[in-house]
C-alpha positions as CSV (number, residue, x, y, z in Angstrom):
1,X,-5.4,-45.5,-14.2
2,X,-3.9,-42.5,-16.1
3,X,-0.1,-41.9,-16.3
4,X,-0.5,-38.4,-14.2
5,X,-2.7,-40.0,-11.4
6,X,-0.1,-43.0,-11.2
7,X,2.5,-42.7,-8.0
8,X,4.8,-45.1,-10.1
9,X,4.3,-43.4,-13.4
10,X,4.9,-39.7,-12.1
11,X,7.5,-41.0,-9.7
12,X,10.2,-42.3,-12.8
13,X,9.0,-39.9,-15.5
14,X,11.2,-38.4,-17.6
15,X,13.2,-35.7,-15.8
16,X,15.8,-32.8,-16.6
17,X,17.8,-31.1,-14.4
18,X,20.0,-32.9,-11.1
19,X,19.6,-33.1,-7.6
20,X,20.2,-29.8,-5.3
21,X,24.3,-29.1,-5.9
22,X,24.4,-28.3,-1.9
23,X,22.4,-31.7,-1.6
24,X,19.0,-32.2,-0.6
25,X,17.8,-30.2,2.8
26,X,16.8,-32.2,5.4
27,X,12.6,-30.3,5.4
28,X,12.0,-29.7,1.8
29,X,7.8,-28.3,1.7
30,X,6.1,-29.5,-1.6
31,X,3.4,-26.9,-2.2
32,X,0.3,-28.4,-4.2
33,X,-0.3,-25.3,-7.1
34,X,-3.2,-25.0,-9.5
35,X,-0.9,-24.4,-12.3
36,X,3.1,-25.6,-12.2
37,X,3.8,-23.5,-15.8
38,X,1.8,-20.2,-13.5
39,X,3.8,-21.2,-10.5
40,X,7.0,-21.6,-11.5
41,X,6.8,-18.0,-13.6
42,X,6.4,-16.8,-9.8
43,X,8.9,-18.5,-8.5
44,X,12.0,-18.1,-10.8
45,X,11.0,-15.1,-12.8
46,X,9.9,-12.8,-10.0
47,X,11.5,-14.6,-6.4
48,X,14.4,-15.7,-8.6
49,X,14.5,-19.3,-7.9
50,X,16.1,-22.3,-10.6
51,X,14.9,-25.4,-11.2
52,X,17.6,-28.3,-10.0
53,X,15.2,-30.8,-11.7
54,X,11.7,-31.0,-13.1
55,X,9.3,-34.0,-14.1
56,X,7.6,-32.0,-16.6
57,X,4.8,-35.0,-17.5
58,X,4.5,-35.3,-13.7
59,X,4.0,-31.1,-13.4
60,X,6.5,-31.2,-11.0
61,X,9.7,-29.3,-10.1
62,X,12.1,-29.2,-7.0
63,X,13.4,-25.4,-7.2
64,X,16.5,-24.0,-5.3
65,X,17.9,-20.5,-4.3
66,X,20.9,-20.6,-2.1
67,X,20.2,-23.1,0.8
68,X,16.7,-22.6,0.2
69,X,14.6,-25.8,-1.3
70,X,11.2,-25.8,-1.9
71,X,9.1,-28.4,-4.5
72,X,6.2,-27.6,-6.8
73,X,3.9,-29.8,-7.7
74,X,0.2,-29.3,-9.9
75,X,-2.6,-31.0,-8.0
76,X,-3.4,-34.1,-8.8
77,X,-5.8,-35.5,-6.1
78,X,-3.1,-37.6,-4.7
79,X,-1.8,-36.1,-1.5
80,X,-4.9,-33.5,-1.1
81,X,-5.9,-34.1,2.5
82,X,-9.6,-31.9,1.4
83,X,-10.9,-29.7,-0.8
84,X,-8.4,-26.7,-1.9
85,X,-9.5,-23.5,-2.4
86,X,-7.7,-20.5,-2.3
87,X,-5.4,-19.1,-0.5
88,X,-3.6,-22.5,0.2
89,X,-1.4,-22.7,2.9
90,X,-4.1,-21.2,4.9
91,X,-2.7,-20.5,8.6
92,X,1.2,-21.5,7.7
93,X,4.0,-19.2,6.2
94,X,7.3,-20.2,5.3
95,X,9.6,-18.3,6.2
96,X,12.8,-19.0,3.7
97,X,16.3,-17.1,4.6
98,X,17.8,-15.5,1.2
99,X,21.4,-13.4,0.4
100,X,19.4,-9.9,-0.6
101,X,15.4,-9.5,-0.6
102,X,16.7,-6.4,-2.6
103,X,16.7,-8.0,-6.0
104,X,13.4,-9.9,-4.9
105,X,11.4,-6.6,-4.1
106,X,12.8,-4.7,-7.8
107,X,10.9,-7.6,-9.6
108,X,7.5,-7.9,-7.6
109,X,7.6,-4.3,-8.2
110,X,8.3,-4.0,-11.4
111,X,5.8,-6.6,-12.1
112,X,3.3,-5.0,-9.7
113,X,3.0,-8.1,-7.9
114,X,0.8,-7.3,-4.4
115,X,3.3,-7.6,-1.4
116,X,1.2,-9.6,1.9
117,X,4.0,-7.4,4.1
118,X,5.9,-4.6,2.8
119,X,9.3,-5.0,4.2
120,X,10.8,-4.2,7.4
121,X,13.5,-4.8,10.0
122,X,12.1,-7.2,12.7
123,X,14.0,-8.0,15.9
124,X,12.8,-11.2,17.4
125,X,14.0,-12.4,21.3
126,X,16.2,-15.7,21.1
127,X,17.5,-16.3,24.6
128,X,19.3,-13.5,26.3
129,X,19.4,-12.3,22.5
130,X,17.7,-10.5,20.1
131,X,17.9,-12.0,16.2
132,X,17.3,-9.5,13.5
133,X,16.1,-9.9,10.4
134,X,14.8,-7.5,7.1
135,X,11.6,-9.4,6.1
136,X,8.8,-9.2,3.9
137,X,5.8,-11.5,3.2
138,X,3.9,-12.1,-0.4
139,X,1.6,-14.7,-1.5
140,X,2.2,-16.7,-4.3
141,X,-0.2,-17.4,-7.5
142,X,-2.1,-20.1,-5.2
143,X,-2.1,-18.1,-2.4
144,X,0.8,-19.7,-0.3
145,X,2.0,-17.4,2.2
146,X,5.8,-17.2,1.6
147,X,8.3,-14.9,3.8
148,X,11.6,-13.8,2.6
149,X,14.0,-12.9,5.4
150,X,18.0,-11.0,4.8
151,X,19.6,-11.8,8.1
152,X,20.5,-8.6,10.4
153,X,22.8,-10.3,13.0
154,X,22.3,-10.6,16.4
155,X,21.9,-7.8,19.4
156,X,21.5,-7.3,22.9
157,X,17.8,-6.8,24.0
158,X,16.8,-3.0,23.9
């Protein structure tokens, strides 16, 4: 058995970083990606995420932005319930609650990256409530469909 198809072996490779600052959130998704190196470009270079630590033998990273946690991790065969093929993440989206999507928008647009959802201001019914948010929705390298949310506050119903 090779090193990379090993649990054990990826599991205790070398690794850089430390865990979350904040601590570790209690649902943390680990998307399977074609290419961690493509991925991760994505994620901290355009979405403006930073690695906490990284397993680079194991192609694997557990990224943070604010609260947000989310792991990256190149195929393997491992924990691939069937076949992928693109766009993973086919019927989910993960909604992931940020400071700004300002700064996010500037740098998919500067690097002409396709939004999914251009952005807008969405007031969802919570209760006797309404809960706004400014949202937009993008797919990443793989195809995952992620969506980026700045909090509005909370209104009356209209």
């Amino acid at each position: 058995m090779s090193k990379l198809s090993d649990p054990t072996s990826r599991a205790t490779s070398d690794s850089s970083g430390h865990a979350p600052r904040d601590g570790f959130a209690d649902l943390v998704p680990e998307l399977g990606v074609s290419n961690i190196q493509v991925s991760l470009s994505f994620w901290k270079d355009l979405l403006g995420f930073d690695i906490a630590y990284d397993r680079p033998d194991a192609r694997f990273a557990y990224l943070v932005r604010g609260r947000v946690q989310v792991m990256l991790c190149e195929l393997n065969g491992r924990w691939e319930t069937s076949e992928m093929r693109r766009p993973f993440g086919r019927g989910i989206n993960f909604q992931m609650v940020v400071d700004r999507i300002a700064p996010m928008l500037k740098a998919l647009d500067d690097a002409k990256w396709p939004l999914y959802e251009p952005p807008n201001e969405a007031w969802y019914r919570v209760g006797d409530q309404e809960v706004g948010q400014r949202e937009f929705l993008v797919q990443d390298p793989d195809g995952y469909l992620l969506r980026f949310v700045e909090r509005l506050g909370m209104r009356e119903p209209s």
